[in-house]
C-alpha positions in Angstrom: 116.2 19.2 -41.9 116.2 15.5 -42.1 116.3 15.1 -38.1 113.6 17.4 -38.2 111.4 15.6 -40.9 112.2 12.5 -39.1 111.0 13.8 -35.7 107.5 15.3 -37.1 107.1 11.7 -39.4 107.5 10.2 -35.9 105.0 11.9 -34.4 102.7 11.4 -37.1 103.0 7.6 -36.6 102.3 8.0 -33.1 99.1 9.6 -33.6 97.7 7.3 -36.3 98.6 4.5 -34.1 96.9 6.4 -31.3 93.8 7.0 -33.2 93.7 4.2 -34.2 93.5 2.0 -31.0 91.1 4.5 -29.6 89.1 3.7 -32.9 89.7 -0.2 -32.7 88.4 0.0 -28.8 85.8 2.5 -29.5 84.3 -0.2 -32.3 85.1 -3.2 -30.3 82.5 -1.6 -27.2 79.8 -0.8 -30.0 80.2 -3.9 -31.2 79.7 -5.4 -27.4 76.7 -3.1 -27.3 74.8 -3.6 -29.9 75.0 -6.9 -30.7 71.5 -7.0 -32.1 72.3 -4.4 -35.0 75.3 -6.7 -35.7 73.1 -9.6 -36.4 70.6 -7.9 -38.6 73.1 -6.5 -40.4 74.4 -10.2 -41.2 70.7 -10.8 -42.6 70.4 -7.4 -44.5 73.7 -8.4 -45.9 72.1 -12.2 -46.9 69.1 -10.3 -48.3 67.3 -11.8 -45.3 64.3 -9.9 -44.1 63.7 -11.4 -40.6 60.4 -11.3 -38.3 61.6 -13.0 -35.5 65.2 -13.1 -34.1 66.0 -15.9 -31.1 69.5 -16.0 -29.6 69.9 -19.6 -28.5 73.6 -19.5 -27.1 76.9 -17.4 -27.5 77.8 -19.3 -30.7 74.1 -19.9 -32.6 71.7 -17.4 -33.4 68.1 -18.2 -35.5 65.5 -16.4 -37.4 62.6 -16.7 -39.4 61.6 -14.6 -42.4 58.6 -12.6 -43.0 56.8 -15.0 -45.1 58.2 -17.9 -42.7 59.5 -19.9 -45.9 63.1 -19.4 -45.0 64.5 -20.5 -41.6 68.3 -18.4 -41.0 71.0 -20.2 -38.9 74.0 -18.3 -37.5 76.7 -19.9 -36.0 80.0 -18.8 -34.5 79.4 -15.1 -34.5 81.9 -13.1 -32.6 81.2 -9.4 -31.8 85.3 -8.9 -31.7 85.6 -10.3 -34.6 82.1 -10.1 -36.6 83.8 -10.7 -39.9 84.0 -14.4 -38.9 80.9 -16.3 -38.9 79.0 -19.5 -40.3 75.5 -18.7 -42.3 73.3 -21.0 -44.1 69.5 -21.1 -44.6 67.0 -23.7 -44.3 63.7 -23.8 -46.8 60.9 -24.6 -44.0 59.1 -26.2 -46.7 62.1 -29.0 -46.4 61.6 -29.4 -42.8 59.9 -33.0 -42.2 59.7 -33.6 -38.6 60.6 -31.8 -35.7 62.1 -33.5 -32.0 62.0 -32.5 -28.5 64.3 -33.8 -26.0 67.4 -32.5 -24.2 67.7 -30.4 -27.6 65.3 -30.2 -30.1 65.8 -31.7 -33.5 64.9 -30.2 -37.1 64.7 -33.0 -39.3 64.9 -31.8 -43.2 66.2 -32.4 -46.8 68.9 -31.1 -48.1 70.5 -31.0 -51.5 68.5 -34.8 -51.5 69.9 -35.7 -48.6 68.6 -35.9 -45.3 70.3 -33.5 -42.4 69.8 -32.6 -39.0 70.1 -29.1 -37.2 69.9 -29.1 -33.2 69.4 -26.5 -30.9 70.6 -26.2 -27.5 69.1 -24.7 -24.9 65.7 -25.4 -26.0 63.7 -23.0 -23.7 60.1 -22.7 -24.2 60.7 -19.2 -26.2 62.5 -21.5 -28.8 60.3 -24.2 -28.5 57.2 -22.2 -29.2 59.2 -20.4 -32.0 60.4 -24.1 -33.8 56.4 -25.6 -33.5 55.0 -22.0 -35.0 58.0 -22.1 -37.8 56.7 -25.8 -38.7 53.1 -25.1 -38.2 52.8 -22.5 -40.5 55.0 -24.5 -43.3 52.3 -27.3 -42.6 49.4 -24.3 -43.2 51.0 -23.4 -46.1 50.5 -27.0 -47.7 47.3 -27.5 -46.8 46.1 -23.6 -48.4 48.5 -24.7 -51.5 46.4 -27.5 -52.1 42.9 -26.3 -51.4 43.6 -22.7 -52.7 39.3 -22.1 -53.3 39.1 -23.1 -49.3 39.1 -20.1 -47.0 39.6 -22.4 -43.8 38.3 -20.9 -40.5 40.8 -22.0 -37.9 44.0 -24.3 -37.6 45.5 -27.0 -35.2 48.4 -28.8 -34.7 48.2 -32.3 -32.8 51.3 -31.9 -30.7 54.2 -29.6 -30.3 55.5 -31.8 -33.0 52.8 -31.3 -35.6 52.5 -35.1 -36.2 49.0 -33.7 -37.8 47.6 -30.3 -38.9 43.6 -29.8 -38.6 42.0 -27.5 -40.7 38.6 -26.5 -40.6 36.3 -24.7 -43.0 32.9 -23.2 -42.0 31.7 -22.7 -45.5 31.8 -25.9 -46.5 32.1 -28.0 -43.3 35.7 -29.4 -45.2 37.6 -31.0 -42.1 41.3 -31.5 -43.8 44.0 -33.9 -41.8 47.4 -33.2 -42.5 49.9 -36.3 -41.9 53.3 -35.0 -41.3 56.7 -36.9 -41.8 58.2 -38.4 -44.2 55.1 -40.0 -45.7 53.1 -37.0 -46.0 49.4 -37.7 -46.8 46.6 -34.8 -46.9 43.0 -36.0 -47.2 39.2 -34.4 -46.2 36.2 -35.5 -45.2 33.0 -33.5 -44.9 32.4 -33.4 -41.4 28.8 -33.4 -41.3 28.5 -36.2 -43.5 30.0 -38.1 -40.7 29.7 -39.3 -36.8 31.7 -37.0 -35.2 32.3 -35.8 -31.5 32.9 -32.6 -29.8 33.2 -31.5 -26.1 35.1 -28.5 -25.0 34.6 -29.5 -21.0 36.4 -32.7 -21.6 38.5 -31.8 -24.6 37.9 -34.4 -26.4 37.5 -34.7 -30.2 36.7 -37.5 -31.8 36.0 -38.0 -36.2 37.2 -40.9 -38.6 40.5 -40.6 -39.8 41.6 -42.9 -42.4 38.0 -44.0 -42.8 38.2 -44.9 -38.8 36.8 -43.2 -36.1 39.9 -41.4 -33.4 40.3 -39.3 -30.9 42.2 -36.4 -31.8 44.2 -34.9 -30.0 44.3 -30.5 -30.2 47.6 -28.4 -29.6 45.9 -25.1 -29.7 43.5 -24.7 -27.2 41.3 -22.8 -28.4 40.5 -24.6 -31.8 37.9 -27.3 -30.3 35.8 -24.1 -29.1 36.2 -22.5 -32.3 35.2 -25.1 -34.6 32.5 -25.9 -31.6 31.2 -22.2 -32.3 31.2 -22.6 -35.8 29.4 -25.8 -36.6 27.0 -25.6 -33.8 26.2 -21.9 -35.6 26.2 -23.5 -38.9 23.8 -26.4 -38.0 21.3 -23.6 -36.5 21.3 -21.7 -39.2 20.4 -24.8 -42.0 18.6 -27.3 -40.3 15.2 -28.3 -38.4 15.1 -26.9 -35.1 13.1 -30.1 -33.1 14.4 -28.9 -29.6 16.1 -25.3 -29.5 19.7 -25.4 -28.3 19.4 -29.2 -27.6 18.2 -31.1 -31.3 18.5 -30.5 -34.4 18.0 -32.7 -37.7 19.0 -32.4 -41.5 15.9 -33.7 -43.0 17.9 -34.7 -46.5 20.4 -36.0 -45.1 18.9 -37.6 -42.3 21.9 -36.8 -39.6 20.6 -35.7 -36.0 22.7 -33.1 -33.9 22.4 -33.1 -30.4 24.4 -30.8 -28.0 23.7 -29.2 -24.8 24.1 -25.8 -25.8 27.5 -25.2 -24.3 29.9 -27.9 -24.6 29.2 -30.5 -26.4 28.2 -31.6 -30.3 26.9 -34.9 -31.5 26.1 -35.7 -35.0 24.1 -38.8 -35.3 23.9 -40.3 -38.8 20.7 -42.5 -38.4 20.6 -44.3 -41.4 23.7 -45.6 -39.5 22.5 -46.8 -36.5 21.4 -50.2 -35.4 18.8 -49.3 -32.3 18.5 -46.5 -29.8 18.9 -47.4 -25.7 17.5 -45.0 -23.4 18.8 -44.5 -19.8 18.4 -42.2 -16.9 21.4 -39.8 -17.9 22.2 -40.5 -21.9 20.9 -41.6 -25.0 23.4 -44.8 -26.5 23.1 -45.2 -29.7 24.4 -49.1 -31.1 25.7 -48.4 -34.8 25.4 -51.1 -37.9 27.8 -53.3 -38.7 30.4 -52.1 -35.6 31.0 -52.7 -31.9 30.9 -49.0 -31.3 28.2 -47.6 -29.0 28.1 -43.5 -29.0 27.2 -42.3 -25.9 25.6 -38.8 -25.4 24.9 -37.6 -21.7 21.1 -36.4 -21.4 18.4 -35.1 -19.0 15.4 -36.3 -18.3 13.7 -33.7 -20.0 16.1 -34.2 -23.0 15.2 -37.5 -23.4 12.2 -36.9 -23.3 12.4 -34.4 -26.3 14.5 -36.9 -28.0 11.5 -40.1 -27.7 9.0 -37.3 -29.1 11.2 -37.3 -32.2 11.6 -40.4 -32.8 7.9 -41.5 -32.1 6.8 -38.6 -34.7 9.8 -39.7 -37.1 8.5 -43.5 -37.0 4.6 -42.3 -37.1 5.4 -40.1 -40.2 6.1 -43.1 -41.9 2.9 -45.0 -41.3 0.6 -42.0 -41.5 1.4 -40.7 -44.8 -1.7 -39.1 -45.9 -3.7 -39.4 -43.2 -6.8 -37.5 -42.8 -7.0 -35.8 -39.6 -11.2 -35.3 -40.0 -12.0 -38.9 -40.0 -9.0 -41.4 -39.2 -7.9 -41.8 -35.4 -4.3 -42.3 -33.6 -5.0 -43.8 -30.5 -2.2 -44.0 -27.7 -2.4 -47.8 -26.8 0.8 -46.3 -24.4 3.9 -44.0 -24.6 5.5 -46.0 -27.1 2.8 -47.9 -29.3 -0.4 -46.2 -31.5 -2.8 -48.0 -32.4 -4.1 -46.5 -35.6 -7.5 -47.0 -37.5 -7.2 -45.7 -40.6 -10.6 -45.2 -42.3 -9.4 -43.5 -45.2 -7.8 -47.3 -46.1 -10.0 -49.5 -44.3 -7.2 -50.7 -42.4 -5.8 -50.7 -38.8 -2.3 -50.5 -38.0 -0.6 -51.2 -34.9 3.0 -49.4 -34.0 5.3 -51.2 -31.6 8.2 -50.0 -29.8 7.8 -46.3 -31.7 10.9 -44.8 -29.6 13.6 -47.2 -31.3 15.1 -47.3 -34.9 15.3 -51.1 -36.1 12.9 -52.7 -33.5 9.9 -50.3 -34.2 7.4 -52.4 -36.1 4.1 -52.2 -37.6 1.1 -54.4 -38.3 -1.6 -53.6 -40.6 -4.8 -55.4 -40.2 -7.5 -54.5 -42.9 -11.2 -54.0 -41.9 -12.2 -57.3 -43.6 -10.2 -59.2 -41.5 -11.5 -58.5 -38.1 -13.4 -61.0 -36.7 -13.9 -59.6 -33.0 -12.3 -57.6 -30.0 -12.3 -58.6 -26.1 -10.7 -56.8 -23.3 -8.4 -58.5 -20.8 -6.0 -57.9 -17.8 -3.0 -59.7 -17.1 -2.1 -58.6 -13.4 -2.2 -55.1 -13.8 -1.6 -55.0 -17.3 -4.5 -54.1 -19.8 -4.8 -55.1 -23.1 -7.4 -55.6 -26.5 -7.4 -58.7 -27.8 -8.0 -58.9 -31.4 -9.1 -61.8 -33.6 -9.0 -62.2 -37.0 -11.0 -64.3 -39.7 -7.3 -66.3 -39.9 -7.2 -67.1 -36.2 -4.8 -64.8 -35.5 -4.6 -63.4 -32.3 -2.9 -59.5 -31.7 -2.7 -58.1 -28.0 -2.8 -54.7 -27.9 -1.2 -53.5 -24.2 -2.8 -50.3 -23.1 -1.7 -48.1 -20.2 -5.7 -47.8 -19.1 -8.5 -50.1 -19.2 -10.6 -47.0 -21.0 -8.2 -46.9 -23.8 -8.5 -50.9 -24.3 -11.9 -51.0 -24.2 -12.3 -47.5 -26.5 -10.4 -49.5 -29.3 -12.6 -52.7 -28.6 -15.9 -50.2 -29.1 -13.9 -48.8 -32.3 -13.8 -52.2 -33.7 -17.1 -53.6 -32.4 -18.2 -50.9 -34.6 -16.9 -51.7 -37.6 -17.9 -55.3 -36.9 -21.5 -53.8 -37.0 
């Protein structure tokens, strides 16, 4: 009997300790297998809900939550023995910088102190995945701070996000996100200001720090976007003077000149020192500064351009001027030589396609003392005198013109 019970508890070991290893083996291919499920399980287990999973190498797996606020480092995982592993979590809202060399760096604060997690490989899969992890805590900020902003589109500088760009349509709100350890977010209304845009070139230029830079765009296809979006907005509130080529905030007085597919130019005038014209762009010399904005033109837009500014410059003199009785002669393209009845006055406009050298002189009726036509090679001109002894020589692109003005004032003479 007790042979016997030994025999059958025997064989009982036997099996459990065949079952078993067929168990063991059976759970040590599943866990080959699914590797994947083995992971998530770790996060479900954390309370992790993860949107991206990247396996890096055999011992270091990363992930990045849902809300991408919580950044999930495992290390050391073993499939044969998953029980045995090293988990931690990094806020992303701690991350400071990030690096890219031979491994990339993850520069943070932790516990008050300052740490540093690598990753190696760094492929472009897990390079992408770092800058989008530390872009969108950068977003984050800048949406914290300006919660009433509904910005339009986003841009990191670099791969390293030394700067975030945001732009809002709505208001025109350009915010510049310093990165680092000595964060700084600021704004500046962009069309309050000379700024730059060319999509061809990719370049992008606005003041940061009160000082104009180039900046530099990560995301390809933010310069288009915020092209798209300001060019739209400008069309929509301001003065059309030439369509798809000029357009002009009368309050503000700020110019916008593009050439409907590229580029965008804001040109604040009150801003600018004089106006030089050339065969293929319009310079413009600003106040107070070395700087010189160039913006490449057509004949025929610069053309369009001088109207504006001749009509912006005559507008000034002409206030109230009655189109029945008082005249606005073309001496040439760029002075008028005005005889204004409804003052008794006569005013002649020099140099009427500039900004700071147009000029003005206003003779009154009672001055004039005579008028004589004269030609200096093949230059015409009206000489004026007045009862002072002054002398005013008015060029004229025709003799006719010169000696129309001389009847005009013989006239009044009379």
């Amino acid at each position: 009997m007790n042979i016997a019970f030994i025999i059958l508890l025997i064989v009982l070991i036997i099996a459990i300790v065949v079952v078993s290893c067929i168990l063991i083996i059976k759970t040590e291919n599943e866990l080959r297998q699914n590797i994947v499920t083995t992971i998530y399980d770790i996060l479900d287990i954390k309370h992790f809900s993860p949107l991206e999973v990247h396996y890096v190498n055999r011992k270091l797996t990363i992930a990045v939550n849902k809300t991408y606020t919580k950044l999930a480092v495992i290390e050391n995982f073993n499939p044969k023995n998953p029980e045995f592993y090293n988990y931690y979590e990094i806020p992303v809202s701690f991350i400071e910088t990030i690096e890219k060399n031979v491994v990339i760096k993850i520069n943070y604060v932790r516990a008050g102190a300052y740490s540093t997690f690598q990753i190696y490989p760094a492929n472009h899969e897990i390079q992408d995945f770092i800058h989008r992890v530390f872009k969108n805590s950068c977003i984050k900020k800048v949406q914290n701070k300006y919660p009433d902003v509904n910005f339009s589109c986003f841009s990191a500088s670099d791969w390293q996000v030394s700067y975030l760009w945001a732009f809002s349509k709505r208001n025109s709100k350009f915010v510049y996100f310093q990165t680092g350890k000595k964060q700084s977010i600021k704004e500046i209304n962009l069309k309050r200001e000379h700024f730059t845009i060319d999509t061809k070139y990719n370049y992008f230029e606005v003041p940061l720090f009160s000082r104009p830079q180039q900046l530099f765009t990560y995301d390809k296809e933010f310069l288009p976007e915020i092209w798209e979006l300001l060019k739209e907005d400008i069309i929509e509130k301001y003065s059309t003077i030439s369509e798809n080529e000029i357009y002009f905030d009368y309050h503000s007085n700020i110019l916008y000149l593009t050439n409907g597919t590229t580029s965008l130019q804001s040109i604040i005038l009150d801003e600018v020192e004089e106006i030089i014209y050339r065969e293929n762009r319009i310079s413009f010399e600003l106040l107070n500064s070395q700087k010189v904005i160039n913006f490449m033109a057509n004949s025929s837009f610069i053309s369009n351009f001088e109207d504006f500014i001749i009509n912006k410059n005559l507008r000034q003199i002409a206030q109230g001027f009655n189109q029945k009785t008082d005249r606005i002669i073309n001496a040439t393209h760029y002075t008028k030589f005005i005889i204004d009845y409804s003052r008794d006055r006569m005013i002649y406009c020099a140099n009427m396609n500039k900004i700071r050298s147009f000029n003005y002189m206003i003779i009154p009726f009672l001055d004039l003392y005579d008028a004589q036509v004269n030609q200096s090679g093949m230059n015409n001109f009206v000489r004026i005198f007045t009862k002072n002894k002054e002398m005013i020589d008015v060029s004229c692109d025709k003799r006719e013109v010169a000696q129309y003005i001389q009847a005009q004032i013989k006239g009044l003479l009379n």
